[in-house]
Structures are given as C-alpha cells and as structure tokens.
C-alpha positions in Angstrom: -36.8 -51.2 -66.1 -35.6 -54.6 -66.3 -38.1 -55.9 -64.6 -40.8 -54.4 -66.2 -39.7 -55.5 -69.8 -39.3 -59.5 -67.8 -43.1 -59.2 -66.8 -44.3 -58.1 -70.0 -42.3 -61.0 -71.3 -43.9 -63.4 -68.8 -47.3 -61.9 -69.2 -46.8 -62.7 -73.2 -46.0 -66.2 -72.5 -48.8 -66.7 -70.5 -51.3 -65.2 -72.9 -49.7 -67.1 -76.2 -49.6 -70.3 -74.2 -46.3 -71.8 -75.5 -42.8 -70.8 -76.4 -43.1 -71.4 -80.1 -45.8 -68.9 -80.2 -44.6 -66.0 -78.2 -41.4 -66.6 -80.6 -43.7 -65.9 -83.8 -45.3 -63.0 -81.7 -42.2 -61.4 -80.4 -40.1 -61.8 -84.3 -37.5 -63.8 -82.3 -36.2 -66.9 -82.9 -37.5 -70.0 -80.4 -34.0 -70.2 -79.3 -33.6 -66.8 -78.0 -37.0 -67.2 -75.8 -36.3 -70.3 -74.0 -32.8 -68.7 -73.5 -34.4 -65.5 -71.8 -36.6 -68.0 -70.0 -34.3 -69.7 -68.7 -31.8 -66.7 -67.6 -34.3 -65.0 -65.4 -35.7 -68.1 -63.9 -32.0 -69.3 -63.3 -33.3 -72.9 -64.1 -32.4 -75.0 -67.6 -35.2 -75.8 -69.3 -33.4 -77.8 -72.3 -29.1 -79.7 -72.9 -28.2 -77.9 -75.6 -25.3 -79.1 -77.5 -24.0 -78.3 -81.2 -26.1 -80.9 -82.7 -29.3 -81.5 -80.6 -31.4 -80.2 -78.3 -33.1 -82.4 -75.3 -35.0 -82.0 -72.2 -33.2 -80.9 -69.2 
C-alpha cells in the first residue's frame, strides 16, 4: 500500500508543478514534502542545518 500512497504523491507533484504547491494542496508543511521526496528517491535534494537551508 505503500507504493500506491508514493504514486499518488508523485502524481500530485506532477500535476501542482512545484513543492510549494503540493504543500498548500496536501495541508503539510513544505518541509515535510521535500523530506518525503527525498526519502523515497533516496537522493538529497536540499543541506539542511538548524539555521538555513541550501541546495544540495
């Protein structure tokens, strides 16, 4: 079931057309999508730190 509920969120993505956007869509924070993102395609999209966020 997994898998199904990681297509459906891909499939969002894809429609919304950016993170930011599936965020508002989904009720989650920007944070948590980019960290789901990034756990199932086992690549870091962003160094995160306690102060600032940059491009990986």
């Amino acid at each position: 079931m997994a898998q199904l509920d990681d297509l459906a969120f891909f499939q969002r993505l894809a429609r919304a057309g950016s993170l930011t956007a599936t965020a508002c869509e989904l009720g989650l924070s920007l944070s948590a999508v980019s960290k789901r993102l990034e756990a199932r395609l086992v690549v870091g999209l962003a160094s995160r730190t306690t102060r600032r966020l940059t491009p990986a």
